[in-house]
C-alpha positions as CSV (number, residue, x, y, z in Angstrom):
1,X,0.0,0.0,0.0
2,X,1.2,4.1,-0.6
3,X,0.6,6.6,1.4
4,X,0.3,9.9,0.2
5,X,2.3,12.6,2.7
6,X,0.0,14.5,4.5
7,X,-3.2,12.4,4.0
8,X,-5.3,9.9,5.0
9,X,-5.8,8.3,1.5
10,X,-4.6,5.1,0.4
11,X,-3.9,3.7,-3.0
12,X,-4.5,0.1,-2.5
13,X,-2.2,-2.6,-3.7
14,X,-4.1,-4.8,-6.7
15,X,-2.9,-8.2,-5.5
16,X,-3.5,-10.2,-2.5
17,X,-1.0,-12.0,-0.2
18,X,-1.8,-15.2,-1.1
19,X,-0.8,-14.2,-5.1
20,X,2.1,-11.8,-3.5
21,X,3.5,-14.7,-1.9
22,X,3.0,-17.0,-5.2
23,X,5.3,-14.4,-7.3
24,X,8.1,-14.7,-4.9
25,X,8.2,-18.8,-4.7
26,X,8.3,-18.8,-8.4
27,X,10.5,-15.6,-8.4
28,X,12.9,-17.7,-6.4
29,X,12.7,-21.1,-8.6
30,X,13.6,-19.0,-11.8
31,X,16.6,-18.2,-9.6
32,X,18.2,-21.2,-8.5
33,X,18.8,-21.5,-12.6
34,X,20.4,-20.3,-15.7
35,X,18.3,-18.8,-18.3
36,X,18.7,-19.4,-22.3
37,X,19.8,-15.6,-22.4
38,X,23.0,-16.2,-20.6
39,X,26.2,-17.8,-21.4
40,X,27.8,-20.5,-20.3
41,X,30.5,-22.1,-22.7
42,X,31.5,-25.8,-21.4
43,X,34.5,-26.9,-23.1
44,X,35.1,-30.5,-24.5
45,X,34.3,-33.1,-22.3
46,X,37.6,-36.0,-22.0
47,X,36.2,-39.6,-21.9
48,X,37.9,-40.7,-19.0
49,X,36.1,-37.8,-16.9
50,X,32.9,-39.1,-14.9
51,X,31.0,-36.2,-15.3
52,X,31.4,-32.3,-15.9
53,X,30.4,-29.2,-15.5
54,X,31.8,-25.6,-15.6
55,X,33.3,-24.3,-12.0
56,X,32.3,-20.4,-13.3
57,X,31.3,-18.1,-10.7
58,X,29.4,-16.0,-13.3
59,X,26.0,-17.1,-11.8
60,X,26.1,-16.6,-8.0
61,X,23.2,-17.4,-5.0
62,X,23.1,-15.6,-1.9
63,X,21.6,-18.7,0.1
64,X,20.3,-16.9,3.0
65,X,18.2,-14.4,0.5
66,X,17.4,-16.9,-1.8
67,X,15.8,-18.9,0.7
68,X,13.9,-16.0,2.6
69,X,12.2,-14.7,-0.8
70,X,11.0,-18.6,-0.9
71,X,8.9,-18.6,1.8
72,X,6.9,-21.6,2.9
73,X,7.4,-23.1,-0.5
74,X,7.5,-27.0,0.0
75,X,10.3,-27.4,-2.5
76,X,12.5,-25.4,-0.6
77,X,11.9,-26.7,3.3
78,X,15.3,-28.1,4.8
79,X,16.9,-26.8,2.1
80,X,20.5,-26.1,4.0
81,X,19.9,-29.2,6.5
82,X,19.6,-31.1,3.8
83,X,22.9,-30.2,1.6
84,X,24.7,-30.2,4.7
85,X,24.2,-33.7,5.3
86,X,25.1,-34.5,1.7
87,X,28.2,-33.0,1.8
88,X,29.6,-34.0,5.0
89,X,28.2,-37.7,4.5
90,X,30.7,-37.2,1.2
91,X,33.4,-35.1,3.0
92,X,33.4,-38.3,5.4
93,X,33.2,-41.1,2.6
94,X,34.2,-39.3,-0.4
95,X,34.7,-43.2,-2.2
96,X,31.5,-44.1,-1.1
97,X,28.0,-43.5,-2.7
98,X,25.5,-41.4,-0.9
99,X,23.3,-43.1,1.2
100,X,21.1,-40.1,2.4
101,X,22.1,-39.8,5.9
102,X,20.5,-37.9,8.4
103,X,23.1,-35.9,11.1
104,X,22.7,-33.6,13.9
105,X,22.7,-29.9,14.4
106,X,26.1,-30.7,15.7
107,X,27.4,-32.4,13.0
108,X,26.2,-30.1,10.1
109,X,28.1,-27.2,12.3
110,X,30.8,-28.9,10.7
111,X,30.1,-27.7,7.2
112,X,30.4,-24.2,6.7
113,X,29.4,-22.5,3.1
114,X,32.0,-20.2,2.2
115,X,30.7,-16.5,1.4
116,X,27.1,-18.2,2.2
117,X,27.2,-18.4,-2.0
118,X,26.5,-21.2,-4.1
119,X,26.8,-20.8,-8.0
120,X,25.0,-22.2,-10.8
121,X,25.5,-23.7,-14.1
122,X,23.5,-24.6,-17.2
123,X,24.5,-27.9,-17.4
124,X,26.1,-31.2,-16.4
125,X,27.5,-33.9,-18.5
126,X,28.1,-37.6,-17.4
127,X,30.1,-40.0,-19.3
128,X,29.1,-43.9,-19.1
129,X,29.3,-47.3,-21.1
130,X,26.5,-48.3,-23.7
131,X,25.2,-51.8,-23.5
132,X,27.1,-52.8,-26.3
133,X,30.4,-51.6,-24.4
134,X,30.7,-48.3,-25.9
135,X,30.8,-44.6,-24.9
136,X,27.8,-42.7,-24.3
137,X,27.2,-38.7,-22.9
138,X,24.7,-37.5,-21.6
139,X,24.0,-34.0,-21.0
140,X,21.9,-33.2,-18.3
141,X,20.2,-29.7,-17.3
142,X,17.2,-28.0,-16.0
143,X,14.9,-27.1,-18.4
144,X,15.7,-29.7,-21.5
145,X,16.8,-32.7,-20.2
146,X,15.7,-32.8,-17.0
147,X,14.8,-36.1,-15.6
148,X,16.9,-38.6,-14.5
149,X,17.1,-42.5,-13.4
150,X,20.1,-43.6,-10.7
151,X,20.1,-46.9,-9.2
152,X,18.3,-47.6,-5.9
153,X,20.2,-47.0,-2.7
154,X,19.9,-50.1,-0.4
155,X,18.9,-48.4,2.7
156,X,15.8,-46.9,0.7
157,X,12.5,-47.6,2.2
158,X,10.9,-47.7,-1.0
159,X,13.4,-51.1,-2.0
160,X,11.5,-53.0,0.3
161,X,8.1,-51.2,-0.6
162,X,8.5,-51.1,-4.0
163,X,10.8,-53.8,-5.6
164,X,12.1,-52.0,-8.6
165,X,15.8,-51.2,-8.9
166,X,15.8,-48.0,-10.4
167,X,15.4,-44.1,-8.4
168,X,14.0,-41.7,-10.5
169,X,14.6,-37.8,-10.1
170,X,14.0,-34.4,-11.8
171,X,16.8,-31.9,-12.1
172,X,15.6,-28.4,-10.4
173,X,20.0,-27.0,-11.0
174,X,22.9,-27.9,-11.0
175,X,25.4,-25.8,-8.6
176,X,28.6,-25.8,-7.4
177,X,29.7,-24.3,-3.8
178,X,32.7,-24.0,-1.9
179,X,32.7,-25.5,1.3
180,X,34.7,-25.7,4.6
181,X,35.1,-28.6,6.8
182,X,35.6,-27.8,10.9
183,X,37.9,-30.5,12.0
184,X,39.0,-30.4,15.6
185,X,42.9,-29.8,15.6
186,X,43.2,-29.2,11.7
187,X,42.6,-26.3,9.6
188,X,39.4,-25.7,7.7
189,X,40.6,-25.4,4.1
190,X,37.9,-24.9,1.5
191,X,36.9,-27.7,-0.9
192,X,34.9,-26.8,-3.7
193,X,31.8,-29.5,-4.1
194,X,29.6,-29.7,-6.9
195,X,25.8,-31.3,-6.3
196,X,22.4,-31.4,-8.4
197,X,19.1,-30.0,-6.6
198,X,16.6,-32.6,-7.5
199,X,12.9,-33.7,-6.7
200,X,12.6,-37.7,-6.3
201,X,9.9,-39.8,-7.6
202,X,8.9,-43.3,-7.1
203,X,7.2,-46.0,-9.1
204,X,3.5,-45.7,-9.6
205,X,2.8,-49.3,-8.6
206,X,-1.2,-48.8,-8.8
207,X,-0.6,-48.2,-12.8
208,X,-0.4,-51.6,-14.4
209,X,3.2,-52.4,-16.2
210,X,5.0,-55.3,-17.6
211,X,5.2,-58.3,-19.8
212,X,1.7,-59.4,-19.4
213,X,0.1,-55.6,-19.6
214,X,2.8,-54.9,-22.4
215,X,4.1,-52.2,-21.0
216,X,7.1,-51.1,-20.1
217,X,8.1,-51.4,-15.9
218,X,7.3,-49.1,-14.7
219,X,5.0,-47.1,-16.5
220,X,4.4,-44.5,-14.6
221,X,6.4,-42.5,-11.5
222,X,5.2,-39.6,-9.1
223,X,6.4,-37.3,-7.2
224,X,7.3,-38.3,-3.2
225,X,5.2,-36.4,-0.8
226,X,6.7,-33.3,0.3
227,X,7.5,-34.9,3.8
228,X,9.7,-37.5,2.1
């Protein structure tokens, strides 16, 4: 609302909260990635590299901003809990695959995000063997090429649920931060970490699939509840 100095009248707002409040959740998606407009030249990718993607600071996030102009958007709740138990479960066991570990307040004081900045990029590329034992890239970003299939963890509670052997995920960005890890009687030097912001789904097992419905296993996923 305006006030006009020295009166009483007032020019209201056309909007609501509720709309207000709608703006700035998908103001703050939009943010968290590149747009077409803007450049972001990836150079060749060498076959023996896993994956790549470009380590630019062009495209920085002030986290604490970022994630006040969110709100109560579901998509962004435990954000920060959340990456800091990603990246000190692979500061701890960086040969060992994630296995979505939950720590404590105490433990995630261990990770500290340098600058409070993370930085964005347009895309990722991952390098793997075809079935016919050949090379294959894929090139992996937000808006295009989005979704995503990784094998199932073992300590999943839908592998027990839901026999299937695949996870299945859509690519929200793809970041890179600089971290620093507080070890009691050694220095904190910063390690730069790159990580994907996804949304999981599962397997639709209510929609029929396989040889004797000829179709494909499975043939439909959904996204997990927001609590998951």
């Amino acid at each position: 609302m305006l006030c006009e100095e020295g009166s009483t009248k007032f020019d209201s707002w056309q909007g609501s909260p509720t709309r207000l409040q709608a703006e700035l959740r998908q103001s703050s998606r939009k943010a968290a990635t590149v747009g077409f407009e803007n450049s972001e030249p990836l150079p060749f990718t060498p076959p023996e590299c896993h994956h790549h993607m470009s380590h630019s600071r062009k495209f920085p996030l002030l986290v604490s901003n970022w994630l006040f102009e969110a709100g109560e958007d579901s998509a962004f709740k435990n954000f920060l809990p959340k990456l800091q138990d990603h990246i000190l479960e692979r500061l701890r066991h960086p040969d060992m695959a994630s296995e979505g570990r939950v720590y404590s307040d105490e433990d995630r004081a261990q990770v500290i995000l340098q600058n409070n900045r993370i930085f964005r990029h347009k895309v990722l590329r991952v390098n793997y063997t075809t079935y016919d034992v050949r090379r294959g890239q894929d090139s992996m970003n937000s808006r295009t090429h989005a979704d995503v299939m990784t094998l199932l963890r073992d300590n999943d509670s839908d592998s027990t649920r839901y026999p299937h052997p695949f996870s299945y995920a859509r690519i929200l960005s793809v970041f890179h931060a600089d971290f620093l890890h507080k070890i009691p009687g050694y220095p904190a030097v910063p390690k730069s970490m790159e990580f994907l912001w996804v949304r999981w789904l599962r397997h639709d097992v209510r929609s029929a699939s396989g040889f004797h419905k000829r179709r494909l296993h499975p043939s439909r996923v959904h996204f997990l509840p927001d609590d998951r």
